[in-house]
C-alpha positions, -999 to +999 in steps of 0.1 A: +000+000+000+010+033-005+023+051+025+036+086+039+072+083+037+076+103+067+052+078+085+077+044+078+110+069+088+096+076+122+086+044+128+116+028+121+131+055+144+114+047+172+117+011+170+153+013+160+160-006+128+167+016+095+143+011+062+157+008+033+154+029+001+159+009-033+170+029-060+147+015-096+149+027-133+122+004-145+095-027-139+125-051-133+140-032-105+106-023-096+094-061-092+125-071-076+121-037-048+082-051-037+089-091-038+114-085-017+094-064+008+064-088+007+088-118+012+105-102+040+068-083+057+091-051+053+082-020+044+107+000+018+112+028-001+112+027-039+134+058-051+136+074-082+166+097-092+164+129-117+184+106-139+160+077-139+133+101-149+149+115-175+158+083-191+127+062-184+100+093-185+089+111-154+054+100-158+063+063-174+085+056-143+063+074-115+036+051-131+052+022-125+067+027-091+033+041-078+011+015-089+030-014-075+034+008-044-002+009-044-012-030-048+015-042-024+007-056+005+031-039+028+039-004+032+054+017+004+066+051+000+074+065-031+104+085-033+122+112-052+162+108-047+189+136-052+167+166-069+185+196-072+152+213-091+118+228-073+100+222-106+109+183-107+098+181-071+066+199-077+060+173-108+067+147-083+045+156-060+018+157-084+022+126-093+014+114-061+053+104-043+049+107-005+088+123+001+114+138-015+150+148-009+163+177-020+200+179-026+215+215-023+246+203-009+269+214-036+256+248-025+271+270-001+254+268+033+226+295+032+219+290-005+209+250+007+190+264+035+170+286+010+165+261-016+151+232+009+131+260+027+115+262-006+113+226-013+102+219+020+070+240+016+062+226-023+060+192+001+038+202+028+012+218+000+011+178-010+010+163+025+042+151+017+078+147+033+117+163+026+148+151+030+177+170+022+216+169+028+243+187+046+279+177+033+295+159+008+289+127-003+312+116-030+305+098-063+276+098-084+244+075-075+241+070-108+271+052-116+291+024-099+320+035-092+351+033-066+358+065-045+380+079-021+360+095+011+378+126+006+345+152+006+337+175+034+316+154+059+286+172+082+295+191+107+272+189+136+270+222+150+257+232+110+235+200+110+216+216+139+214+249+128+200+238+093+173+214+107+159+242+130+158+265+102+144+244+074+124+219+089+132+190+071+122+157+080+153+138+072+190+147+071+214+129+049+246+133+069+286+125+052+307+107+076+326+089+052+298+070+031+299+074-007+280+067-035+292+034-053+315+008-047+341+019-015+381+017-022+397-003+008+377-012+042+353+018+042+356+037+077+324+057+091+330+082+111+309+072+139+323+098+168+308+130+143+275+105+136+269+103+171+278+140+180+251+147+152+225+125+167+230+138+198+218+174+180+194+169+160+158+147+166+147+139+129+161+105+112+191+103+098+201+092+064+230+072+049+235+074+012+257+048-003+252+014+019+267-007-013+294-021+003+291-015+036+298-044+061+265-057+077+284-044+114+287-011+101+254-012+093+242-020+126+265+006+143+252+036+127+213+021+130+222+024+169+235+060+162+207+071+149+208+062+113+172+054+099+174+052+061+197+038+036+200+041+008+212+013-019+215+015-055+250+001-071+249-036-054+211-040-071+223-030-104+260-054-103+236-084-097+212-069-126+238-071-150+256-097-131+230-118-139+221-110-176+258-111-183+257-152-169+228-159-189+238-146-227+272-159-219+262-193-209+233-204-226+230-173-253+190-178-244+175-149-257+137-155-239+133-120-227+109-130-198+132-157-188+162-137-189+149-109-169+131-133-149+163-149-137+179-112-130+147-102-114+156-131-082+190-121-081+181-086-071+154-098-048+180-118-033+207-090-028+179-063-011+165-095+012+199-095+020+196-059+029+162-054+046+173-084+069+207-062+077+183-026+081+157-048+099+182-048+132+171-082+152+133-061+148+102-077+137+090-054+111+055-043+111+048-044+074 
């Protein structure tokens, strides 16, 4: 069923496991995002990027995601992932997503406080929910890549200040997470992560859980982390998958094929919903 994002973040707050947000660019990803939930009773987030929607169709893609949002039978939140436009948000919103994030952290910090001020009024016009970000979170979520951790992370005296003057309801922090694949062990900062939780009340987000050990997982959940988000590990057993199948059998039965690549991503975000779920029996 479709559900306030906000609703599932809070929730997962107070019982202290983390939800996790699946990045999809079609039906495939799609299916593979809600059989995993309904296998596991969990609810999730399906999350669409600006890039997604520009290569799938805003409205083709926000059509898929929200109707099987809509006929699942746990809770689902429809999401829009790294939007650096008020317009694209606004379209969202239309369309009926239940949370966004807005992503001015490229921006210096008053010019992020002004843009999410904005995008966090577009959302409550639409009974909807914002995230946003403070820091920098290297790598592109579009592409799986390996990075260095070298960005700027959140400082928590800023993360403060910016919560109590945007009103978000999420904050996507950098302590040393990245988008794509990690180079070497990756290394949270967990001394800033708790010094943020210990300032600011709304959930906190991790972008970038590909490749993070299931431990460091569970650390930052007890710090306060509430979301992550995963998007490179889904698409490596995507293509993964297809690459095994043409190779091995060169069968070219399009259901079959995607079929097959369909369970192996179920498989890797089961994987992941178990990790996020935190020893808690999730209320679906």
């Amino acid at each position: 069923m479709l559900t306030p994002w906000n609703a599932l973040l809070r929730r997962a707050q107070e019982r202290g496991y983390a939800l996790g947000a699946f990045n999809t660019y079609n039906l495939e990803i799609t299916q593979a995002i809600l059989r995993a939930a309904e296998a596991k009773h969990a609810p999730v987030l399906i999350a669409t990027g600006s890039g997604a929607l520009k290569y799938a169709g805003s409205e083709a893609l926000a059509s898929i995601a929200l109707g099987h949002a809509r006929a699942a039978t746990t809770s689902v939140a429809v999401h829009l992932d790294h939007c650096t436009s008020i317009e694209e948000i606004v379209a969202c919103l239309r369309l009926g997503y239940t949370g966004v994030m807005v992503d001015g952290s490229a921006l210096p910090f008053g010019e992020n406080v002004d843009l999410t001020r904005r995008a966090v009024q577009a959302a409550r016009a639409y009974g909807a929910s914002i995230e946003a970000e403070l820091g920098a979170i290297v790598g592109d979520e579009d592409r799986a890549r390996t990075h260095e951790t070298n960005a700027a992370m959140t400082d928590p005296a800023q993360a403060e200040e910016f919560v109590r003057a945007t009103g978000v309801d999420a904050l996507a922090v950098a302590v040393g997470n990245v988008h794509g694949f990690y180079r070497g062990e990756p290394r949270l900062d967990f001394d800033r992560l708790r010094e943020i939780r210990a300032l600011v009340d709304v959930p906190l987000v991790l972008h970038g859980a590909s490749g993070l050990p299931p431990e460091t997982i569970k650390q930052a959940i007890v710090l306060g982390v509430c979301k992550f988000n995963v998007n490179t590990e889904i698409r490596v057993a995507l293509f993964d998958s297809l690459r095994a199948q043409l190779l091995e059998s060169g069968d070219y039965d399009l259901p079959k094929v995607f079929g097959t690549a369909v369970t192996a991503m179920q498989r890797v975000i089961e994987e992941k919903i178990e990790v996020f779920a935190h020893g808690q029996i999730l209320a679906p």
